[in-house]
N, C-alpha and C positions, 0 to 999 in steps of 0.2 A: 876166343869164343865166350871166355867169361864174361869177361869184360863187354863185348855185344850185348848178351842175357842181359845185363844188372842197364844197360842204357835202355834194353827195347822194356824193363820193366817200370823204369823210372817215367818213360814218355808215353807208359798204356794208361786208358780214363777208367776211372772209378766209378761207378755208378753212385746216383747222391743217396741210394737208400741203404749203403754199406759204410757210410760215413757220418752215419745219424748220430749227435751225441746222446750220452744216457740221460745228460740234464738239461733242461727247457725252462727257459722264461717264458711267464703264458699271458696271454692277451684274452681274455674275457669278449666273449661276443654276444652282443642283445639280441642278435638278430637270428637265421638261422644257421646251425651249423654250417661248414665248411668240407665238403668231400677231397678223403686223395684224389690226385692224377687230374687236379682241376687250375690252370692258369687264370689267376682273379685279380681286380684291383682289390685295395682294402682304405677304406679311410679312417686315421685313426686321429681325436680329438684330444682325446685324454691326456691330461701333462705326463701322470704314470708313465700311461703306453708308450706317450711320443718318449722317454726316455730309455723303454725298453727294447723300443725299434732301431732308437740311434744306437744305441750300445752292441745291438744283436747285428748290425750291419756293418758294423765297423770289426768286427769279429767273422763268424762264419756266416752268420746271417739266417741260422736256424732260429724259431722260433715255433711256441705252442701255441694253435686255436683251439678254443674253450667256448664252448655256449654256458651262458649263463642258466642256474634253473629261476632265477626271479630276476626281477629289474633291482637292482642295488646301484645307489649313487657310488657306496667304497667297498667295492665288491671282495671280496675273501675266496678265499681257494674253496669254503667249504661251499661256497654259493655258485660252485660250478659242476656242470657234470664230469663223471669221473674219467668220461675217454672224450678224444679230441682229435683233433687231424694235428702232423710234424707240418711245418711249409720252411721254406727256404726266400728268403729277402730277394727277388733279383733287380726292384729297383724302387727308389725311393725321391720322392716329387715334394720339396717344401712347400707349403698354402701362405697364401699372407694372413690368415689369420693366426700363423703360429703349429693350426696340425700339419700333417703328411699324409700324402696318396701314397701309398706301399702296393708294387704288384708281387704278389708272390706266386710261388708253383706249390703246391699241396705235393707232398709224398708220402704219409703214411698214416694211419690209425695207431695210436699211442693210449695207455692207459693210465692216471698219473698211483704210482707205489707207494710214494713217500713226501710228506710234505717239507721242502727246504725253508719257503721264505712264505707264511700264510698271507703278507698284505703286501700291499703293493711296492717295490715290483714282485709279485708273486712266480715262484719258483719251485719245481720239482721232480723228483727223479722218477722217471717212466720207464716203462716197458711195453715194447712196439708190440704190437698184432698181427700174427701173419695171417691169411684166408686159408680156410680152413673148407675141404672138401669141393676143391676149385677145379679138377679134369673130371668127372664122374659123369657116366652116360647122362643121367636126371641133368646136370647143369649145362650140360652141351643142347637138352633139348629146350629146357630153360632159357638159354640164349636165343636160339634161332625166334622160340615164343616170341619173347621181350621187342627184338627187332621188330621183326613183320608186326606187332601191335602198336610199336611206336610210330613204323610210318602209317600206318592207319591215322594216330592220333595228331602227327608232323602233318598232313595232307587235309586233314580237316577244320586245322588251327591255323590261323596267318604268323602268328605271333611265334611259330619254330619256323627258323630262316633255314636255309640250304646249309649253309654252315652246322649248325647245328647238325643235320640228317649226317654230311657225312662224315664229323667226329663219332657220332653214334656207331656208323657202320664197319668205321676203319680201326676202331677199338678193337683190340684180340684179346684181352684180357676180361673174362667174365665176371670176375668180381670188378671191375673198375666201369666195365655197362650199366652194370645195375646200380652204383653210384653213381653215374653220369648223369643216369636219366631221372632217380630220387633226387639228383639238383636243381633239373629242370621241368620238371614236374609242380604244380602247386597245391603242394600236401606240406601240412600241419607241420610246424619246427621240431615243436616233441615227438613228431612222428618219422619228421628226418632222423630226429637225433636217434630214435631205435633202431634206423636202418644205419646208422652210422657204427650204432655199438654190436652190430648184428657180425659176428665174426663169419661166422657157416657163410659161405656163398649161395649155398641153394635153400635155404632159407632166406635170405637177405634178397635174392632172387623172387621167389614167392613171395614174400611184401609188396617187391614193386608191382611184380604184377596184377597183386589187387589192387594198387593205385593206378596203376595203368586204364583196367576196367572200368572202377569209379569215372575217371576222366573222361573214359569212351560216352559211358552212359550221358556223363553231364552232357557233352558236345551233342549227344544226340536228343537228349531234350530242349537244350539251344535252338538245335538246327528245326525240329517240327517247330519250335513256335518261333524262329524265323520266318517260315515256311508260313506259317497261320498269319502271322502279320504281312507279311507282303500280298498272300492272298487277298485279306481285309483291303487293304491299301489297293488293289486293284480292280477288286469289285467296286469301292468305294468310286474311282475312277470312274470304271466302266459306266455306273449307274451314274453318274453328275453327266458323264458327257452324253447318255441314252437322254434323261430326262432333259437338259436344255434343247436336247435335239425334237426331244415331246413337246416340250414347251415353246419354242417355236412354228412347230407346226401348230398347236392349236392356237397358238396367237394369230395366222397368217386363214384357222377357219373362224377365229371369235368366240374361241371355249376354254372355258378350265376342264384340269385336270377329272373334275368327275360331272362333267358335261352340262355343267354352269354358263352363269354367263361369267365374265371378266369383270373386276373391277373398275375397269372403266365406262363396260357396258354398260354396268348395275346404275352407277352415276350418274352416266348421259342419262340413262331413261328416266332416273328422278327429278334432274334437273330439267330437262323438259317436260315434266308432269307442271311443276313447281312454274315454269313460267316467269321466270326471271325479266326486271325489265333494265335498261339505264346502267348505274356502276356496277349492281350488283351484278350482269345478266355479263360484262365485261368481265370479271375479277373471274367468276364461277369459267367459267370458258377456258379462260386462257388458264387457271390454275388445272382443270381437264386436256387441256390440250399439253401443259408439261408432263404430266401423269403418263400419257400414250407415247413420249418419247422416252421415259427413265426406264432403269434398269430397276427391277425391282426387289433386287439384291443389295439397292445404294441405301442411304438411311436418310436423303431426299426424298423419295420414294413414297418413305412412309409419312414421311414428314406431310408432304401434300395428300396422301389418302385419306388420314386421319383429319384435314381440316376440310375435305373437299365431304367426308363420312360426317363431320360436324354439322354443315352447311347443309344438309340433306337429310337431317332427323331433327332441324328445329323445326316450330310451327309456324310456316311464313303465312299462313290463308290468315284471309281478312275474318276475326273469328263474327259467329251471328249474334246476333242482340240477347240480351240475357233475360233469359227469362226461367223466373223460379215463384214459386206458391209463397206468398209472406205469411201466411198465416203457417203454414210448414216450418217458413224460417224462425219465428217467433216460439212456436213449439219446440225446437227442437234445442233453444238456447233457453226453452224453462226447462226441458230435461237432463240439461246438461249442468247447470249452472243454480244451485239455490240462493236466494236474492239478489244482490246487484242490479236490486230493478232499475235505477235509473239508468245503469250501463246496456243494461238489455233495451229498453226502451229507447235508448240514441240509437242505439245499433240497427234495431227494428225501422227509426225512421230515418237511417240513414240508407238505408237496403231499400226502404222504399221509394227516395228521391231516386236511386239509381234507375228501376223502375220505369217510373214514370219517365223520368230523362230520356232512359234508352242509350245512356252513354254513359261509358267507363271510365272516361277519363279522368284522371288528378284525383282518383281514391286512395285518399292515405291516410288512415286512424293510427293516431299514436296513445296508445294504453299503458298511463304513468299508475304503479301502485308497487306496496312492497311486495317480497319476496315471497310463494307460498298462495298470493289471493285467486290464482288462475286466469293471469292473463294469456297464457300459451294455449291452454284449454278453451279460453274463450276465441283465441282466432283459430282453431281448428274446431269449432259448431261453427265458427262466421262461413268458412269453408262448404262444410257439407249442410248448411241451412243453404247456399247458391251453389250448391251440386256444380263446385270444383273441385280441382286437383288443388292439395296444400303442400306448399314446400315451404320446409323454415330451416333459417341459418343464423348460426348467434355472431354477433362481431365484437364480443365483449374481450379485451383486448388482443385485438387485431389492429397489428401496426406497419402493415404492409397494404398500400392503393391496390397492388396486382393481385386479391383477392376478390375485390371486387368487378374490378375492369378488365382482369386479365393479363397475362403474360406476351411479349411478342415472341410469335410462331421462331424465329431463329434460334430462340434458346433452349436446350434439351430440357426434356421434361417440361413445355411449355404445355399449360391449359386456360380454357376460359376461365374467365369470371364467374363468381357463385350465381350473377344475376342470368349469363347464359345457361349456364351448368343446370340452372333451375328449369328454364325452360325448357332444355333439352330430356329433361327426367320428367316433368309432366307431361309432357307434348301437348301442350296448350297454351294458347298465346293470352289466356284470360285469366291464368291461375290467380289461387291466392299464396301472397308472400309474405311469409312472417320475417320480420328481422328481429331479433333478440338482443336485447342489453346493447341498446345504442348511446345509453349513457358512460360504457366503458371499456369505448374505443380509446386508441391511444395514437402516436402517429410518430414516426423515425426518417432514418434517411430514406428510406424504401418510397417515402409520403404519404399523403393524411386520408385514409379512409375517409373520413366526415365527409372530406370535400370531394372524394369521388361520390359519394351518397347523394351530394346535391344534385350531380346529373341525372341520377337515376331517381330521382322525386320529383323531379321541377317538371309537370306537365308540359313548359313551354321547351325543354330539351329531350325527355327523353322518346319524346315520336319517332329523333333519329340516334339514338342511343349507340354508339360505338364502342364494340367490346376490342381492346386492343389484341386479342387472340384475332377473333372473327377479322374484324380492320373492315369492317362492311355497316353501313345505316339499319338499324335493327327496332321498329316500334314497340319499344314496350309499355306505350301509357295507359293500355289494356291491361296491366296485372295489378288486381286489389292488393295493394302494398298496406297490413299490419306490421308499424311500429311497438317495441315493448321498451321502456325503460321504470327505474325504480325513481330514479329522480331526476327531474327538468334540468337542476344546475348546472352540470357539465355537457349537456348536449346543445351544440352549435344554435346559436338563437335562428340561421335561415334556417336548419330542420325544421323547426320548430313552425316558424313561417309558414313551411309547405304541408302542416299536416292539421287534424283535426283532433283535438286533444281528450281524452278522455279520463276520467280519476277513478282509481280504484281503490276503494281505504282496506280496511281489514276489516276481519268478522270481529262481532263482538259475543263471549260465550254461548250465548242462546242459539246463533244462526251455524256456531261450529255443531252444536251437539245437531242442530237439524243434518248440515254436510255429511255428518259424520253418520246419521240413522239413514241416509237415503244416499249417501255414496260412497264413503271413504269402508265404512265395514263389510257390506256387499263386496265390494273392490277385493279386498284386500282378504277375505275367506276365502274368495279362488284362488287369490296368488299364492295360498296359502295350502291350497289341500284339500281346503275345510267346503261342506254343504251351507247353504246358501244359511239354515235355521240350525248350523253345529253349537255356534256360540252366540248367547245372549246377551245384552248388555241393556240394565236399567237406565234408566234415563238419571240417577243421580251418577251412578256410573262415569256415562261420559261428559257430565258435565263436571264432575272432577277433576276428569284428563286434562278438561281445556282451561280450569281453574289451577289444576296444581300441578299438570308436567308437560304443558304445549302451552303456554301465555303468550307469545307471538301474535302477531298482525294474522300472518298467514294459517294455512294447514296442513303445512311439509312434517311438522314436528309432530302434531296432532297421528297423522297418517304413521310415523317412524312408532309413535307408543302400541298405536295398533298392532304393526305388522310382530313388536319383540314379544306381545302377549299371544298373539295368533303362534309365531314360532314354539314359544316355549308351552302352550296346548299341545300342540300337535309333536314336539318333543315325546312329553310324557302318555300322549296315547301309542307310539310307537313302541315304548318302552315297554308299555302296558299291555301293547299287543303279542309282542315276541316271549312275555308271558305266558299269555293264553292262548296262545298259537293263533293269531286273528284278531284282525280290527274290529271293534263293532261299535254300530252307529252310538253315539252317546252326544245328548245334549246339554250342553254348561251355560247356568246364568249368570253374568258377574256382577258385582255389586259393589259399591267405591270402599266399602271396606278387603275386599277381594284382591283389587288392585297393588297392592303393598307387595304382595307374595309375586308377580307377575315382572313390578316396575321398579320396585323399592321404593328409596325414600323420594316425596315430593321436590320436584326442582324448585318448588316455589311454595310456600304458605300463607298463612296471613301476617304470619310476621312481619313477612318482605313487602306487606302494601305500604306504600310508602304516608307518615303521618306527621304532621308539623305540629308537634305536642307541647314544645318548648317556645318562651320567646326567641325571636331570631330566625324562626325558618317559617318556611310558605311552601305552597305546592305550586309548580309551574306545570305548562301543558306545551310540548313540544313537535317537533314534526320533523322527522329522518326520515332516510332510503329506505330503511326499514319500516316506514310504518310512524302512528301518533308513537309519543312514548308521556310518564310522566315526570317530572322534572324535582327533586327536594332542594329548595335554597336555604343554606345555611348561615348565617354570620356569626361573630363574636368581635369582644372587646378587649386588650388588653391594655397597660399601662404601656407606652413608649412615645418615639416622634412620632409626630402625628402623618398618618399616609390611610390608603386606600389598600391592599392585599387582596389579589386574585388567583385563586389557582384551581385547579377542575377540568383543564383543557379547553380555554375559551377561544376562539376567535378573536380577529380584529372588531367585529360589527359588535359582537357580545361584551368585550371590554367597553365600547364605547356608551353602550346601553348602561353597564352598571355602575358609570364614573356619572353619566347623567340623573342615574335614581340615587346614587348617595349625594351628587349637590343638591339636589330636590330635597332631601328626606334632613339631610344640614340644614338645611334652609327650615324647614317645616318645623321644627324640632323648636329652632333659636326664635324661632317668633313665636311658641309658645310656653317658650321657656323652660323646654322639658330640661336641657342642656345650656350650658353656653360655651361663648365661643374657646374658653382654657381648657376645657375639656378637650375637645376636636384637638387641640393642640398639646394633651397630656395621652393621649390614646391610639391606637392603632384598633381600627377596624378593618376584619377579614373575612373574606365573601368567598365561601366552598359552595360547588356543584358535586355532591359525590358521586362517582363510575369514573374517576380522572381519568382512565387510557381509552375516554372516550371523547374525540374532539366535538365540540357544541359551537353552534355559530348562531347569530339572526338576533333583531331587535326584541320578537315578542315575547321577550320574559323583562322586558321594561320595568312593565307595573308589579309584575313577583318580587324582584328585585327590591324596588321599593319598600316594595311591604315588608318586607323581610328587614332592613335597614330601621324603619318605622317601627316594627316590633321589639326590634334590640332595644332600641336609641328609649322607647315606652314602656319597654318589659313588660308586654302585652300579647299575650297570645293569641292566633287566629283562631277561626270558627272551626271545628273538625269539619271533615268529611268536603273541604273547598278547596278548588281551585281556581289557576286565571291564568288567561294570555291575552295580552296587549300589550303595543310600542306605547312607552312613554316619551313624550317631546319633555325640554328644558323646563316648559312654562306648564306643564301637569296636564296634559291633553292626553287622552288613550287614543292612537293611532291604528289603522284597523290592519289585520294580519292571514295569513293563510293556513291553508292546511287544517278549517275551521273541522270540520268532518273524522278526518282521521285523529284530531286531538281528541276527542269528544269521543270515538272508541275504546280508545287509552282512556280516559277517564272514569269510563265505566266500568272497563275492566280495573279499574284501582278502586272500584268503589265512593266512585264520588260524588255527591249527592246535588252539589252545588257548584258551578263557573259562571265565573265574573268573564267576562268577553268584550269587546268592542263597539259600540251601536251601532257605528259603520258594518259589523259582521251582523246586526240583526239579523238582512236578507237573505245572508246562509243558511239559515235553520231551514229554511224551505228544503233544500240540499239534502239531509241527515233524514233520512228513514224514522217513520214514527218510532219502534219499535227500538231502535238507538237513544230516543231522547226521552226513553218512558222513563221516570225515576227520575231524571235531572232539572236542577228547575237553572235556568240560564239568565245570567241579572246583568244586563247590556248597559254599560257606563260611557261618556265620557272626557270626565275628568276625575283623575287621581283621587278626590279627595270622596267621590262615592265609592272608589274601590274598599278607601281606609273605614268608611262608614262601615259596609259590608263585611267586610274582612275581621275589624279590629273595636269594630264597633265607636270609632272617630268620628264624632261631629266634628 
């Protein structure tokens, strides 16, 4: 019998939570804890761990899980929470990259007592936990709770499998429920980990089941705005397939949605208004008849409405003869405009050839002047002096053709040309059209503006003008086309060809202080705030503006001094108002001494007028984009080889000018003997333009040049207060030069009393405004050697 006992005790099983050791090797967990009574995989990476796993499996195969309380690369015992779940090794899977898949079973809640081994492999002696208040009425109702709440939460969730539901239900053990489901539940790790260290069962109980709830509620804020989105989504529905079903029907009576007609009705009726005959009446049709077959949902569709919508808001009607009051139009460009009589005068009889003619064709003024004289201003009077519509576009670098001509319709975002685009915005087939700064065009691979230009000038092309948007024959030789450029140079000589050229110099200070009493201060006290009589201004006043902080051609900068003194008025009445609680009218005179406090110091003095005081230099009279300007010639002599020395930023045509006034002025010198020829060959003469970073081109500073070399070579000084321009030839000829008008501005704005000129330029003077040439006396030469009379006083 004994002997029985001792074999049937030997072959009875143990349970594995009677056979727990006291001391655990622990595994640190990042993740979250690990519940008893839970069969898991475990993947462990760590070389530590993998050495703790193999050693604890080759043994009994207990082992400790630890949550970590931080992430630590060389975790320490103290960096773990102090309770943890026992598990038992049942099976253990090598990885090729070196870790292991460990499945283990969880069996118990441990607390660690005492630290054996603080780093890795970390080691310690525990003390298990048993559940504490685990049969008691409260946790028995606790359970049944827990249940019946989870399959609420199992049945609402896809993501809890059947599996799941029935380890939940088959569980008898209350404390190991309420860890089952804190496992699978998705609540907070450190919030695991409190139910993990929660001994009490019916507390540990009451956790879950506020997690429980929580979950409920999310699911059911889920599920309404499921609920709210699939409705959306089916109204959405609903209404797309009601409406095309709308939309069909009123396609099948010929109405829109709010009892219009259709866009293709709107079409056809215009297009037969319109009258189409030949390509055009083909193209219009059959692009209407694609329209009534598309879906108008495609982005074809639009593609043709929007060109079929172009072709029905230009002005195809043959427009009626023009007819306007000249004495109106003549009026309204003296009010617009002070002096420029001779430009108003072309312009007057050039509006009246129209006139009479009775025809528009091949009008194209091109208005060359500097920057600031109002050539934009004057073709919007040309405009409303022929009661049209004005539309202006600048192409001043514009290096794309498909600005002018348009895009083809295939490409997104394709539009016409500025030349349709224009008509379309007037709705007039007679407009006028400004093109702006046609001297700085540019051209790329896109191709050359200029030359799409030519079609749209040339009288004999643009009758059937073709916009490559449009791809239809379009007459535009009905639009008064204004040209503006600052300078002829860089603009295509056929432009040039096809237009009528007109010159606009600069004011000279007398006609700005008039601009500026009868436009630019009026102007510019509205923009400003100010009553028509707030600010005064003497007439030495503004004729200081234009002598000492606007000296320009134009009267963009004249206009800019105005607007910062009008600002800084009406600054300090503001200032002055919130003072005194209230603006009140107050009237200010200003006077050129007043100016200082408003503008500061002068941009310009009399210092800066430029004076040939010294042997060596001369005054030259030049002409840029800008406007006349005045020119100082400098030379000097030193000891060296003998050369010529140019620098100032000259051009090719200017070097070759002042190689030809120093062989001339060599020559002059050795015939009479001022020099001879050891000298030329002991010396270096050098010839300055000053403003170097300003490039200078053109023969007519010939004879300055000269002079200047003459003066050196004589140590003679010129006459004050003179100037000159003329081409000089090899053989001492004054060749005759342009720009006669606008140098002659410049001139007088420098104060200059006297120029030497060309004879061939006599018949310019006619040109030049009395009132420009009052002061100047003008001494028409030529040959060189009346310059040096005049100049240097050289017989």
């Amino acid at each position: 019998m004994n002997n029985k006992d001792d074999n049937s005790s030997e072959n009875s099983i143990i349970p594995t939570d009677q056979i727990l050791p006291n001391k655990l090797t622990l595994i640190p967990l990042a993740g979250r804890p690990i519940f008893p009574g839970i069969f898991t995989p475990l993947m462990i990476t760590s070389n530590d761990d993998v050495k703790v796993v193999e050693e604890a499996y080759e043994n009994e195969g207990f082992i400790g899980i630890v949550m970590l309380k931080n992430d630590s690369e060389t975790p320490s015992i103290s960096d773990l929470h102090k309770v943890g779940t026992a598990a038992r090794i049942i099976k253990k899977v090598n990885l090729p990259d070196g870790g292991i898949n460990i499945f283990i079973s969880t069996v118990k809640r441990f607390k660690i007592r005492k630290v054996l081994h603080n780093a890795a492999p970390m080691a310690a002696a525990i003390e298990y936990l048993d559940d504490e208040e685990a049969n008691t009425f409260e946790v028995k109702a606790l359970t049944r709770a827990l249940i019946s709440e989870m399959k609420e939460v199992s049945e609402n969730n896809p993501l809890f499998s059947e599996e799941m539901r029935l380890n939940m239900v088959n569980i008898d053990n209350p404390g190991k429920i309420a860890d089952f489901i804190a496992s699978i539940l998705n609540v907070d790790k450190n919030e695991q980990q409190k139910i993990l260290e929660t001994v009490n069962v019916r507390q540990r109980m009451e956790q879950v089941l506020v997690f429980i709830k929580k979950e409920q509620e999310l699911l059911r804020v889920q599920k309404k705005i499921q609920h709210e989105l699939n409705d959306r989504i089916e109204k959405n529905q609903r209404e797309y397939f009601l409406r095309e079903e709308m939309r069909s029907i009123q396609e099948e009576l010929g109405e829109t949605p709010d009892g219009n007609e259709t866009d293709y009705q709107k079409f056809k009726k215009k297009i037969e208004e319109l009258a189409f005959e030949g390509e055009i009446k083909e193209t219009v049709e059959s692009e209407l008849s694609k329209l009534s077959m598309m879906d108008p949902n495609s982005s074809e569709w639009l593609v043709t409405r929007n060109y079929l919508e172009l072709i029905t808001q230009l002005p195809w009607k043959v427009p009626a003869v023009d007819d306007y009051d000249l004495n109106r139009a003549k009026k309204i460009l003296e009010d617009d405009h002070f002096g420029l009589e001779d430009v108003k005068k072309r312009i007057v009889e050039y509006l009246a050839v129209r006139k009479m003619k009775k025809d528009a064709k091949g009008s194209i003024l091109l208005l060359v002047g500097p920057p600031g004289v109002g050539k934009t201003s004057i073709g919007r009077s040309i405009a409303n002096a022929m009661n049209k519509p004005f539309y202006r576009f600048s192409v001043g670098g514009m290096r794309d053709e498909a600005e002018i001509k348009g895009h083809r319709r295939t490409y997104i975002g394709a539009m016409p040309g500025k030349i349709i685009q224009g008509l379309k915005i007037t709705k007039s087939s007679t407009p006028v059209f400004m093109i702006d700064e046609i001297d700085k065009m540019g051209s790329s691979h896109n191709g050359d503006p200029a030359s799409a230009l030519l079609e749209v000038l040339d009288p004999e092309q643009n009758v059937t003008f073709r916009d490559t948007y449009l791809d239809l024959p379009y007459d535009i030789s009905n639009v008064f086309f204004i040209l503006t450029a600052n300078t002829l140079d860089t603009v295509p000589e056929p432009l040039l060809d096809r237009a009528e050229i007109i010159h606009l110099s600069g004011y000279i200070d007398q006609e700005k202080l008039e601009i500026a009493k009868k436009y630019l201060v009026p102007k510019n006290l509205a923009k400003n705030g100010l009553a028509k009589n707030q600010v005064k201004y003497t007439k030495a006043a503004l004729l200081e503006i234009a002598e000492e902080y606007a000296r320009e051609a134009g009267v963009r900068n004249y206009e800019k001094c105005l607007d910062k003194i009008h600002r800084k008025i009406v600054t300090e009445m503001v200032f002055e108002a919130e003072k005194k609680g209230g603006i009140t009218e107050t009237s200010i005179t200003l006077d050129a001494p007043d100016l200082f406090k408003y503008l500061g110091k002068p941009v310009f003095d009399e210092s800066q007028i430029k004076t040939a005081s010294v042997p060596g230099t001369a005054i030259g009279l030049a002409w840029t984009s800008m406007g006349g300007d005045t020119l100082l010639i400098e030379s000097s002599s030193f000891a060296g080889k003998s050369g010529l020395v140019l620098t100032g930023q000259m051009g090719d045509v200017m070097k070759e000018s002042s190689q030809i006034a120093f062989d001339w002025a060599r020559k002059f010198v050795l015939e009479r003997n001022v020099k001879d020829a050891k000298w030329f060959e002991d010396n270096i003469v050098h010839l300055h333009i000053p403003e170097g970073a300003t490039p200078k081109d053109g023969p007519s500073a010939g004879i300055t040049m000269a002079t200047t070399f003459v003066s050196l070579l004589m140590n003679k000084k010129i006459k004050p207060n003179l100037a000159m321009t003329g081409e000089l030839s090899l053989t001492g000829q004054v060749l005759p030069i342009g720009g006669l008008r606008e140098k002659t501005v410049a001139a007088k704005r420098n104060k200059i009393k006297t120029i030497i000129i060309p004879k061939a330029n006599e018949r310019d003077l006619e040109d030049i405004p009395v009132h420009v040439k009052q002061g100047i006396k003008f001494m028409p030469v030529s040959d060189v050697h009346e310059v040096l009379e005049i100049a240097l006083g050289i017989k």
